[in-house]
C-alpha positions as CSV (number, residue, x, y, z in Angstrom):
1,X,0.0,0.0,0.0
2,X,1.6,3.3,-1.3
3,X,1.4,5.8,1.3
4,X,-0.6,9.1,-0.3
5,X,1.3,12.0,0.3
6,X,-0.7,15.1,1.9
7,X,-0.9,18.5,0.5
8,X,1.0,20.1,2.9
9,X,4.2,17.3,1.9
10,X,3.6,18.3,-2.0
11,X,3.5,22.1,-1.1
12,X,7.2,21.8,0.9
13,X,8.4,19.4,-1.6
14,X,7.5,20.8,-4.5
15,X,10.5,23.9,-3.4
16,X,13.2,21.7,-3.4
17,X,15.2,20.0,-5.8
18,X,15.9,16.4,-6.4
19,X,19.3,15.7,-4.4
20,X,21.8,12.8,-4.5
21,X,21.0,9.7,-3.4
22,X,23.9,9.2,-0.8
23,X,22.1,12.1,1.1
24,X,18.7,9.2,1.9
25,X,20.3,7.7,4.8
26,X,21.1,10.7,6.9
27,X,18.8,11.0,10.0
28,X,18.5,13.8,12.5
29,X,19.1,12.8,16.4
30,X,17.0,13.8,19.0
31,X,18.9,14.7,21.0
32,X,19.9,17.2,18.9
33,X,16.5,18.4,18.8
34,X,17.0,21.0,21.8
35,X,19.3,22.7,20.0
36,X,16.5,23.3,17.0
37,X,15.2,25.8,19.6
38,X,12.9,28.0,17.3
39,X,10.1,30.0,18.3
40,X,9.5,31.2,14.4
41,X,8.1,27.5,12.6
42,X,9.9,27.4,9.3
43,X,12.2,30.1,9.8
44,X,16.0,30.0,8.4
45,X,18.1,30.8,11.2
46,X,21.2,33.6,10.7
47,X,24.1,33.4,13.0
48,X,25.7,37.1,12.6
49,X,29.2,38.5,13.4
50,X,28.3,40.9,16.4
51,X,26.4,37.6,17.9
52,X,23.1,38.5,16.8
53,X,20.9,35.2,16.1
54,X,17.9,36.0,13.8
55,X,14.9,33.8,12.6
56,X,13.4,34.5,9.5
57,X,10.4,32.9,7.9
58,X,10.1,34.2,4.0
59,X,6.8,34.7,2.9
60,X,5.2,34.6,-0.4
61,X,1.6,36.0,-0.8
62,X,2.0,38.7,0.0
63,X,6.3,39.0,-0.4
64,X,7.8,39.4,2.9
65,X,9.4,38.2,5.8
66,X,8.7,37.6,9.3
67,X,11.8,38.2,11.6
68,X,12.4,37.0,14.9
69,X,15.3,39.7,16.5
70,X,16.2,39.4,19.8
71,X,12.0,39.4,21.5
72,X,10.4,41.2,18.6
73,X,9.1,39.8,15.8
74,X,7.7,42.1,13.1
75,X,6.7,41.7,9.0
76,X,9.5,43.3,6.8
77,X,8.4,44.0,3.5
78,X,10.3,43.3,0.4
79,X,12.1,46.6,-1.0
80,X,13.7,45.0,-3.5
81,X,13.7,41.7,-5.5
82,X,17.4,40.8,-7.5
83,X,19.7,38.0,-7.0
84,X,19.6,39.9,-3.4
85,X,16.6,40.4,-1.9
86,X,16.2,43.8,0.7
87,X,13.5,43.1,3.2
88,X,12.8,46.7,5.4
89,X,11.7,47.6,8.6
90,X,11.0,51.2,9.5
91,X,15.1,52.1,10.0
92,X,16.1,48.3,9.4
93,X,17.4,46.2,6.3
94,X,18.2,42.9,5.2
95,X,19.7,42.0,2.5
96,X,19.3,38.4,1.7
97,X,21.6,36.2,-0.3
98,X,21.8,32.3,-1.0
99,X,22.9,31.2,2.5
100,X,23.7,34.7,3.8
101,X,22.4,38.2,4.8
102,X,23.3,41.4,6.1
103,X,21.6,43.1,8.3
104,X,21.6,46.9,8.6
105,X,20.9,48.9,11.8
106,X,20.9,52.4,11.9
107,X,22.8,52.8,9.1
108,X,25.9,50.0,10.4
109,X,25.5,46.7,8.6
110,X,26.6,42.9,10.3
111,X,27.2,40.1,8.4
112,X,25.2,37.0,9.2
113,X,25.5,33.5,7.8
114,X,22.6,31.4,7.5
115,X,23.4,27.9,10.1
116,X,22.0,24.5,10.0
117,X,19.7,23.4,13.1
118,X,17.7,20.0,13.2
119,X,14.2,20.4,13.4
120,X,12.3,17.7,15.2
121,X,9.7,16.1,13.0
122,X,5.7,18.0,13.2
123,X,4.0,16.6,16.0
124,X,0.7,14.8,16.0
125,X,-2.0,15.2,18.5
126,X,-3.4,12.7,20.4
127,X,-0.9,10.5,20.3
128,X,0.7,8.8,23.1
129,X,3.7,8.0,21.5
130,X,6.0,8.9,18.6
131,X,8.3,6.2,17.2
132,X,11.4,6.9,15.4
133,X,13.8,4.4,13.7
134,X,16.1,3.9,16.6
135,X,12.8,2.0,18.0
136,X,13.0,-0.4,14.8
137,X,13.0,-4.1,15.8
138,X,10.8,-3.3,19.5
139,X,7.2,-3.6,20.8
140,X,4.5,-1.1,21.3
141,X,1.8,-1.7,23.8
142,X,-1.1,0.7,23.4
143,X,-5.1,0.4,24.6
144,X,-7.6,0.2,21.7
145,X,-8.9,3.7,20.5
146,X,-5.1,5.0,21.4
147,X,-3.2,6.7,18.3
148,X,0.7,6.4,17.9
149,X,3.0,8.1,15.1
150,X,6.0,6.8,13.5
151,X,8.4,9.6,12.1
152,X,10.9,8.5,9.9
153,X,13.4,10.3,7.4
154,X,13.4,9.7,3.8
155,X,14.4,11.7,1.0
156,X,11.1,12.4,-1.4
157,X,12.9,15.0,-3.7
158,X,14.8,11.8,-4.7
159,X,11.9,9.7,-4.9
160,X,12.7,8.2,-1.8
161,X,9.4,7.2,0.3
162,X,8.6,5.5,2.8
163,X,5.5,2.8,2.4
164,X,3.4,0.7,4.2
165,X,4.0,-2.8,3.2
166,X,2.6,-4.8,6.4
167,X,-0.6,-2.9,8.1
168,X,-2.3,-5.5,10.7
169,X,-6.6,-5.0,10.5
170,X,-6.4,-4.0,13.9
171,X,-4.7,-1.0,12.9
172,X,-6.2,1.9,11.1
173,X,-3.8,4.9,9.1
174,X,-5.2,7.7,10.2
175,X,-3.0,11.0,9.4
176,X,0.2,11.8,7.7
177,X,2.7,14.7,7.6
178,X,5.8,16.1,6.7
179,X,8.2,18.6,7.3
180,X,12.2,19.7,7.3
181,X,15.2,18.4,9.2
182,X,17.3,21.1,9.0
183,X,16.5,25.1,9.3
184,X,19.0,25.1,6.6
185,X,15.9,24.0,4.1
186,X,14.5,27.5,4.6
187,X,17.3,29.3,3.1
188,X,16.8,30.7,0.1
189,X,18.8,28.9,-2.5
190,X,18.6,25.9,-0.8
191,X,18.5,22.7,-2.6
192,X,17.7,19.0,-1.6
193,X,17.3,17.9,1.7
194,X,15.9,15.2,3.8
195,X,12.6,15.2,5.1
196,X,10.4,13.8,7.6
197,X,7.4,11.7,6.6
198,X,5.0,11.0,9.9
199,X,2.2,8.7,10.0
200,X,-0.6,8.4,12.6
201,X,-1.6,4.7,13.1
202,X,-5.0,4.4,15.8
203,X,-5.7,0.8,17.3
204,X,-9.1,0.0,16.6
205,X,-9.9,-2.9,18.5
206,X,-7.6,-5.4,20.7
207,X,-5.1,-7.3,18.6
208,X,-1.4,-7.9,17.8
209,X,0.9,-7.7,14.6
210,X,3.7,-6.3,13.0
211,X,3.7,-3.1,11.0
212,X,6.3,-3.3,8.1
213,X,7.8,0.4,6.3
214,X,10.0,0.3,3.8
215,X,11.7,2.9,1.8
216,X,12.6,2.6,-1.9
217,X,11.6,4.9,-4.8
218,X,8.3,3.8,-5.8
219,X,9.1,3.3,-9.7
220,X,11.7,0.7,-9.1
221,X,11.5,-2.9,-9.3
222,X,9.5,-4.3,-6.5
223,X,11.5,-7.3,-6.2
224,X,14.6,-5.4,-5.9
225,X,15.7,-5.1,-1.5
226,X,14.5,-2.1,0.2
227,X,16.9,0.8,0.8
228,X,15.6,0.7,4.6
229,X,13.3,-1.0,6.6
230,X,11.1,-0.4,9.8
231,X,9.3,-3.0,11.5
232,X,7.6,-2.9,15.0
233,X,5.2,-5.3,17.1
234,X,1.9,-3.3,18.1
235,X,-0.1,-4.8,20.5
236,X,-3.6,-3.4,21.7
237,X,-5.6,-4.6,24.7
């Protein structure tokens, strides 16, 4: 059973470009998720020379950018649109490259470069668990009418997917989603990347059986192995 991708996955997707294939197996930890500390969701984060951090989330209807400096955050608009964009607020600038910016103050510019901070995968409600691959190979126990999520990390912009090749008929899909690993894929410019792909499983009644994800691109030979795997044992009382 091919997993169908949501809306919100094609919409992220659809700004990336295809990237090499040696890129699939990369995962982020988490427990480097505390240092993906971002109060802006989807922002790019700037590291600049005078220590200022900023987080900026570009916007495109209508063009602008929402910047997280210090414990403001404020709409610039966009000044000017060339290989480098100018975003403006009231006496502020920022001039935005691919991968850096500068940022004016007062007439005295900083230079910033844009950094790379993991981003944990979007997080599903109701669930009373969320299973990444580390937990490949172990047993859930959950109560019937309880929801858990398995997050994983594959590479769609390479045709990398994960799918569902072993659902027991206990279990039920019920939600997907999909997001970045790295607040480097909200720099302009950037291409490629891995992304998160999180599905929502509910129990529907007591039972017990393995659910079975593998990732390969979905064109390729069937009988050809798997580029990864991810089994668990899900039982529901």
């Amino acid at each position: 059973m091919r997993i169908q991708r949501s809306a919100a996955i094609v919409s992220c997707l659809s700004a990336l470009a295809a990237c090499a294939a040696g890129d699939r197996m990369e995962a982020v930890a988490p427990e480097d998720e505390a240092q993906a500390v971002s109060r802006l969701d989807g922002a790019a984060v700037y590291e600049c020379t005078d220590g200022t951090v900023l987080q900026v989330r570009f916007n495109h209807q209508p063009a602008s950018a929402s910047v997280l400096l210090g414990e403001d955050l404020n709409d610039w608009a966009l000044s000017e649109r060339a290989e480098f964009e100018t975003y403006t607020n009231a006496d502020m600038s920022l001039v935005v490259g691919p991968g850096d910016a500068r940022l004016v103050r007062s007439g005295s510019a900083v230079e910033c470069e844009g950094v790379s901070r993991a981003v944990p995968p979007p997080g599903a409600p109701d669930v009373v668990r969320d299973l990444r691959s580390a937990d490949a190979g172990s047993t859930l126990d959950i109560a019937a009418g309880e929801r858990f999520s398995v997050s994983l990390v594959g590479v769609p912009t390479a045709g990398y997917e994960w799918a569902l090749t072993g659902l027991p008929a206990f279990l039920k899909l019920v939600d997907e989603a999909g997001g970045a690993t790295s607040t480097a894929q909200y720099l302009p410019g950037y291409t490629g990347g891995n992304h998160w792909e999180v599905l929502v499983f509910e129990a529907l009644q007591a039972g017990a059986g393995d659910l079975v994800l593998e990732q390969r691109r979905p064109w390729e030979d069937e009988s050809e192995p798997a580029v990864d795997s991810f089994r668990i044992t899900v039982t529901a009382r």
